[in-house]
C-alpha positions in Angstrom: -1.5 -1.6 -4.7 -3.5 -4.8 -4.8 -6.5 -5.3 -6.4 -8.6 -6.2 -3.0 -7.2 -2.8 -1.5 -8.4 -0.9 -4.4 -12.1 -2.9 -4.7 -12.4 -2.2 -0.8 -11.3 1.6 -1.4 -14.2 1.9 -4.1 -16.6 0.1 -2.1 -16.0 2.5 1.5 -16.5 5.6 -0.8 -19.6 3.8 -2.6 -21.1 3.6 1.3 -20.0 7.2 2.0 -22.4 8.0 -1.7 -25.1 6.0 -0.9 -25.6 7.7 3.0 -25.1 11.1 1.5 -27.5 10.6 -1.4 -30.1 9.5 1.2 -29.8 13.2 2.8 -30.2 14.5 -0.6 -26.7 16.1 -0.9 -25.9 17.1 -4.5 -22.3 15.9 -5.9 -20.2 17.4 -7.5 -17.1 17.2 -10.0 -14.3 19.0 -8.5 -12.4 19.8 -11.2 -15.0 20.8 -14.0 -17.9 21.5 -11.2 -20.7 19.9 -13.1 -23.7 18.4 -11.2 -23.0 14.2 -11.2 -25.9 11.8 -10.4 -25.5 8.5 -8.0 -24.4 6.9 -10.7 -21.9 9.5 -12.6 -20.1 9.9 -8.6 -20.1 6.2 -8.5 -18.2 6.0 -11.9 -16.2 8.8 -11.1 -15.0 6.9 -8.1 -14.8 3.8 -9.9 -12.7 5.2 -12.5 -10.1 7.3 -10.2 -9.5 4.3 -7.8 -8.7 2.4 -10.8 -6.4 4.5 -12.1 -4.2 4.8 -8.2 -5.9 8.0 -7.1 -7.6 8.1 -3.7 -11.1 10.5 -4.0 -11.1 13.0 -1.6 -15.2 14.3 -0.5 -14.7 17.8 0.2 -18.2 19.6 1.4 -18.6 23.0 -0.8 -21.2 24.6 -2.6 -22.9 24.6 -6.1 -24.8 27.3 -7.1 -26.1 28.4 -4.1 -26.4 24.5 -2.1 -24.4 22.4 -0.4 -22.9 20.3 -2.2 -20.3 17.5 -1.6 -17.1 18.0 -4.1 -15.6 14.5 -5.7 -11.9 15.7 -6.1 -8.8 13.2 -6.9 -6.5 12.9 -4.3 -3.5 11.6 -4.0 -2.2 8.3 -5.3 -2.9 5.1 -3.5 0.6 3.4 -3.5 1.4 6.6 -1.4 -1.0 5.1 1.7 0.9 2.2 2.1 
């Protein structure tokens, strides 16, 4: 996948963060289920697009809240 396709990827989840954080949803890691901040989603992001993953925002729960689940998804050269 080329590396505008990836940035741009990054970037439409980023916006999808930063309207969610202004609701006060919590995020979460989906695979180990601890709490992330902004910034720890953003990296998580970040760091999964870079390495051909997709990131899938799954709504869920954590301890007791609403939460929205950060969860790798599936591999980028796979969207075409």
């Amino acid at each position: 996948m080329k590396n505008h396709k990836i940035e741009q990827c990054w970037i439409d989840i980023w916006d999808d963060l930063y309207d969610l954080n202004a609701q006060g949803t919590i995020f979460v890691d989906g695979s180990s289920y601890q709490r992330l901040c902004l910034e720890d989603a953003q990296g998580f992001v970040q760091d999964t697009v870079y390495s051909g993953y997709d990131v899938v925002l799954k709504e869920g729960w954590h301890k007791g809240s609403k939460a929205v689940l950060l969860i790798k998804g599936e591999s980028l050269d796979s969207h075409g």
